[in-house]
C-alpha positions in Angstrom: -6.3 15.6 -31.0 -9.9 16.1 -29.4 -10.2 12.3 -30.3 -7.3 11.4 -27.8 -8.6 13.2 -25.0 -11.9 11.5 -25.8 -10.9 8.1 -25.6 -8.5 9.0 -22.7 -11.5 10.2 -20.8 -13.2 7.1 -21.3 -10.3 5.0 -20.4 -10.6 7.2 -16.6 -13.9 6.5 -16.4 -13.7 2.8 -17.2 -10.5 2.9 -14.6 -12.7 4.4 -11.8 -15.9 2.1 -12.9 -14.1 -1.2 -11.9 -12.8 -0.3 -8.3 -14.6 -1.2 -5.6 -15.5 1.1 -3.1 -13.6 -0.6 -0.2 -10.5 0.3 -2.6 -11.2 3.8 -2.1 -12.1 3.9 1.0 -8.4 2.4 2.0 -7.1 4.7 -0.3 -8.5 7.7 1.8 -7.4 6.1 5.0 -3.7 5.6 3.7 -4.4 9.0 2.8 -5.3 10.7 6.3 -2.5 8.4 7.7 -0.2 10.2 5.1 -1.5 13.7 5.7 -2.0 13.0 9.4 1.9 11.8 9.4 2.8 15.1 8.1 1.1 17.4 10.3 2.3 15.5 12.9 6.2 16.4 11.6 5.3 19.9 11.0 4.5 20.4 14.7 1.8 23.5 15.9 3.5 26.1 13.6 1.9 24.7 10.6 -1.7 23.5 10.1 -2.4 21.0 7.7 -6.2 20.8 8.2 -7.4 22.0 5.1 -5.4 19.2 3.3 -7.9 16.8 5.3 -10.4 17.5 2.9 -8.9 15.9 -0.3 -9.6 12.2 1.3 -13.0 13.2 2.5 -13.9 14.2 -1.0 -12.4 11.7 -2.2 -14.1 8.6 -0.2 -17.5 11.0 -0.3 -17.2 10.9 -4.1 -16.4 7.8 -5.5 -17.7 5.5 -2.2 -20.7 7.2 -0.9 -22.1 9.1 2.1 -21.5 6.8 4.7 -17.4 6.6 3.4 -17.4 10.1 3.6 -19.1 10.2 6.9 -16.1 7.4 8.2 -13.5 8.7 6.8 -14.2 12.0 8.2 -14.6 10.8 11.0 -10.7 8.9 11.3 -9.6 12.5 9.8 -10.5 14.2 12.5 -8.8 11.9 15.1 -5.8 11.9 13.1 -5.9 15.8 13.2 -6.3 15.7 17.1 -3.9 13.0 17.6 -1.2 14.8 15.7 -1.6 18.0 17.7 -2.1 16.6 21.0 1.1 14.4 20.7 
């Protein structure tokens, strides 16, 4: 069984290994879209902010400083868009 989860483990890593970092960076900008979508639906009665996060650490981790820093950056005009409309 541990041998599986070995194997399975490397099979993630080897998945993660051959994706560019532009792929992850549009990954975390379909992402905010998504999320930002959302908030906007739920109107001012829910906040969604903290779920803003998940593609910041997401671009931060797999793309780098500067993705993090961008990505960040479209999340939180997609926050203020969403409550301002």
């Amino acid at each position: 069984m541990r041998w599986n989860l070995i194997r399975s483990a490397d099979w993630i890593r080897a998945y993660f290994r051959l994706r560019s970092k532009w792929s992850f960076i549009a990954g975390s900008i379909l992402m905010v879209a998504l999320i930002g979508w959302s908030d906007y639906l739920a109107g001012p009665q829910y906040s969604l902010l903290l779920f803003y996060l998940v593609p910041i650490l997401h671009a931060s981790w797999f793309a780098g400083r500067k993705a993090g820093i961008l990505v960040s950056s479209i999340s939180s005009l997609a926050w203020l868009t969403s409550h301002e409309l």
